[in-house]
C-alpha positions as CSV (number, residue, x, y, z in Angstrom):
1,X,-14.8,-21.7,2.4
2,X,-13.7,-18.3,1.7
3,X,-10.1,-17.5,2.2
4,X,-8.9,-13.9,3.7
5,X,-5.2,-13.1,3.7
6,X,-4.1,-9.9,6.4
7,X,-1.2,-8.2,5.6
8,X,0.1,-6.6,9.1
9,X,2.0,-3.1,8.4
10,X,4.1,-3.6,5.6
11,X,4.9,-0.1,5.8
12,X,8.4,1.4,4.9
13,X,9.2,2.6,8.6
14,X,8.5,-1.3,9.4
15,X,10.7,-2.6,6.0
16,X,13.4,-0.1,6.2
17,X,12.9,3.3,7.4
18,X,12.4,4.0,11.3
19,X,12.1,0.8,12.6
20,X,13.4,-1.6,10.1
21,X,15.3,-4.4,10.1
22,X,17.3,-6.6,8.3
23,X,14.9,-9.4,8.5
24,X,11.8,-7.1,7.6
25,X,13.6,-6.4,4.5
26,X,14.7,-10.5,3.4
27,X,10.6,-11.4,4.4
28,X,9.8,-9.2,1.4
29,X,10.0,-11.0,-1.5
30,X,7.8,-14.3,0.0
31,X,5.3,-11.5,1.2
32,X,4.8,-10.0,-2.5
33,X,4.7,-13.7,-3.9
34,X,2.3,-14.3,-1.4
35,X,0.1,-11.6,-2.1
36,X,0.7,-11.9,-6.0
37,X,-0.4,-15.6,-6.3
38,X,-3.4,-15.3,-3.3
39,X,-6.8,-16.2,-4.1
40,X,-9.6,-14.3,-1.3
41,X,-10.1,-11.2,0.0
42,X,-6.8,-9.1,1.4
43,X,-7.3,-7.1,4.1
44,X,-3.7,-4.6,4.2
45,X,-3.1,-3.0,7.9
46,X,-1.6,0.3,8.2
47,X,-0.1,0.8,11.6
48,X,-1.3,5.0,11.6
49,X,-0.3,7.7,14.1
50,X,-0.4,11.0,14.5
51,X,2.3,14.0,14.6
52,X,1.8,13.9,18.3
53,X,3.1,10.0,19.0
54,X,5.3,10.6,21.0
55,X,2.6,11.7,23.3
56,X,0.3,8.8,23.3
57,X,0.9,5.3,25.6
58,X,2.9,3.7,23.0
59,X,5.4,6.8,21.9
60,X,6.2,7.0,25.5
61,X,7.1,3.2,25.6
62,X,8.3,3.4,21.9
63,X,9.7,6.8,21.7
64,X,10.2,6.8,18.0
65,X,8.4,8.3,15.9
66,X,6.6,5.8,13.0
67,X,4.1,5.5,10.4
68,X,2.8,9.1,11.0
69,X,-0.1,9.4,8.7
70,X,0.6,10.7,5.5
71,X,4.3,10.6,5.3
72,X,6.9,8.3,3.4
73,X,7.2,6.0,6.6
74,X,3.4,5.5,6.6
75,X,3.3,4.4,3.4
76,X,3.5,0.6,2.5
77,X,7.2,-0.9,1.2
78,X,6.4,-0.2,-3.0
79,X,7.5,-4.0,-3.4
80,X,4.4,-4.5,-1.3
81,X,2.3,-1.6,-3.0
82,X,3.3,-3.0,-6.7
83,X,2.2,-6.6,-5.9
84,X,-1.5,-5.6,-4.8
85,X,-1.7,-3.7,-7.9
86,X,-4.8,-5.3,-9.6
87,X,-5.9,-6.8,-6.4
88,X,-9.2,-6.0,-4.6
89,X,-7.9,-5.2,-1.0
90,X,-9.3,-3.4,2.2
91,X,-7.1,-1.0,3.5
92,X,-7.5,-1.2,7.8
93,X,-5.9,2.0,9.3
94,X,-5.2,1.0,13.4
95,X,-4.1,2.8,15.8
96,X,-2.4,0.3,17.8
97,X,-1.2,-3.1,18.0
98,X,-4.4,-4.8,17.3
99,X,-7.3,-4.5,14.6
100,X,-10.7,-4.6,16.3
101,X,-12.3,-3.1,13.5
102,X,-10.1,-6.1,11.3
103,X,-11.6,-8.7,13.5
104,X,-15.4,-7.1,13.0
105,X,-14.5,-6.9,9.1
106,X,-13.6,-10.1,9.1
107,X,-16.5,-11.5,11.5
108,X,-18.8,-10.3,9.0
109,X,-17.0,-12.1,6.1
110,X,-17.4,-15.2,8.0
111,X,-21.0,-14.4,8.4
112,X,-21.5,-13.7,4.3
113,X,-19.8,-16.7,3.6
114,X,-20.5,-19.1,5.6
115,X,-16.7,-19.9,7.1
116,X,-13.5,-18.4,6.2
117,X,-10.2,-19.5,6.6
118,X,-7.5,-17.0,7.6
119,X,-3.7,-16.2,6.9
120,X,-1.5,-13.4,8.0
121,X,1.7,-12.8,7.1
122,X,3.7,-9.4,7.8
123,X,5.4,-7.4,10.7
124,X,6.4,-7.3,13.6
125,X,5.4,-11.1,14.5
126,X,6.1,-10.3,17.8
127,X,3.9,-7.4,18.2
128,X,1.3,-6.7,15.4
129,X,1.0,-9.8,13.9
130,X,0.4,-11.7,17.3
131,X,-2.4,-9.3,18.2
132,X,-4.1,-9.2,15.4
133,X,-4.1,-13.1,15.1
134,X,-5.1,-13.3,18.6
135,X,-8.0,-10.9,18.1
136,X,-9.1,-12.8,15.4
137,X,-8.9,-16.1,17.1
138,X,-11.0,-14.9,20.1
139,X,-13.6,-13.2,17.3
140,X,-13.8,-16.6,15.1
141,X,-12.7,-19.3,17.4
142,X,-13.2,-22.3,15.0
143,X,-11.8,-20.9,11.8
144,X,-8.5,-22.0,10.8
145,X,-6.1,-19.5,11.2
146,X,-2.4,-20.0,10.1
147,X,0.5,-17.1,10.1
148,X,3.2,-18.0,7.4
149,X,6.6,-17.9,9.2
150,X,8.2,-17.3,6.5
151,X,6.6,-13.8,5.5
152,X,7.0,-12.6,9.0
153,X,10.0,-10.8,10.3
154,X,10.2,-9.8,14.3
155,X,12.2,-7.2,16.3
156,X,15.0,-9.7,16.9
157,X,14.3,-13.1,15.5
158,X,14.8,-14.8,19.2
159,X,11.1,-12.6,19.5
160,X,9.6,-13.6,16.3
161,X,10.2,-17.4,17.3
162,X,8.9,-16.8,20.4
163,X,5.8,-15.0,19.4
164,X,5.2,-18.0,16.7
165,X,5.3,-20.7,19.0
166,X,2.9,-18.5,21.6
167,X,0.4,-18.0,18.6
168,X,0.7,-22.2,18.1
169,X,0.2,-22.6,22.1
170,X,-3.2,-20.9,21.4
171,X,-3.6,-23.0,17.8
172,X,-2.8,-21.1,15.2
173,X,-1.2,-22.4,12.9
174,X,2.5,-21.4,11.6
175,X,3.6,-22.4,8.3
176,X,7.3,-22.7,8.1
């Protein structure tokens, strides 16, 4: 069974520039051992807008300005950058919450392979993370798919614990 590991927007306006937190900076560490000591394919998401966010749907619900292509913000934390060093990773630009284009990547991984087994890890639980695992689990409904708790950081943590236990009311997995 091939294993994939997605790493949601560990960007530096997640970890600690525009919309970072406290607990997107202390998931850090487990995240670059994580990735470090993995065995699969990586697939890394970059949340990626435009200079006119503010603009779309989500600047208008979210009016601050984040991961505009190209700048620092956009950019993933170095921590993260330096531990995928030497790794083979797909980089999956999205323009909003959710990965389509992840899922199909990963769809077709499942195909090559035979079955896959799938782990995220990364931010915000609560928004990207959720989505994307939900996406996935609608694509591949009978592969395992498990989000590590502990390399996940929320808005607030009362949302990241409640977007892990909706992700296990649809079975996902979370590793704590």
């Amino acid at each position: 069974m091939k294993r994939i590991l997605v790493a949601v927007d560990l960007q530096k306006d997640f970890v600690d520039g525009a919309l970072g937190t406290a607990e997107a900076v202390s998931i850090i560490p487990a995240a670059c051992e994580k990735i470090r000591s993995f065995e699969g394919d990586i697939f890394v998401t970059y949340d990626t807008h435009s200079e006119n966010y503010l603009e779309t749907a989500e600047g208008r619900k979210l009016p601050v300005p984040h991961c505009i292509k190209g700048t620092e913000g956009w950019q993933l934390d170095a921590r993260v950058a330096e531990a995928l060093r030497g790794k083979d990773w797909i980089a999956v630009e999205k323009p909003t919450f959710g990965s389509v284009r992840l899922a199909d990547y990963v769809r077709v991984a499942a195909l090559r392979e035979g079955s896959v087994s799938i782990e995220l890890i990364g931010l915000c639980t609560d928004i990207c993370v959720i989505s994307n695992a939900l996406l996935l689990k609608a694509t591949l409904p009978e592969a395992p798919i498990a989000v590590d708790a502990r390399c996940c950081a929320g808005v607030t943590p009362a949302l990241h614990e409640a977007a892990l236990a909706a992700m296990e009311s649809c079975q996902i997995d979370v590793i704590r």
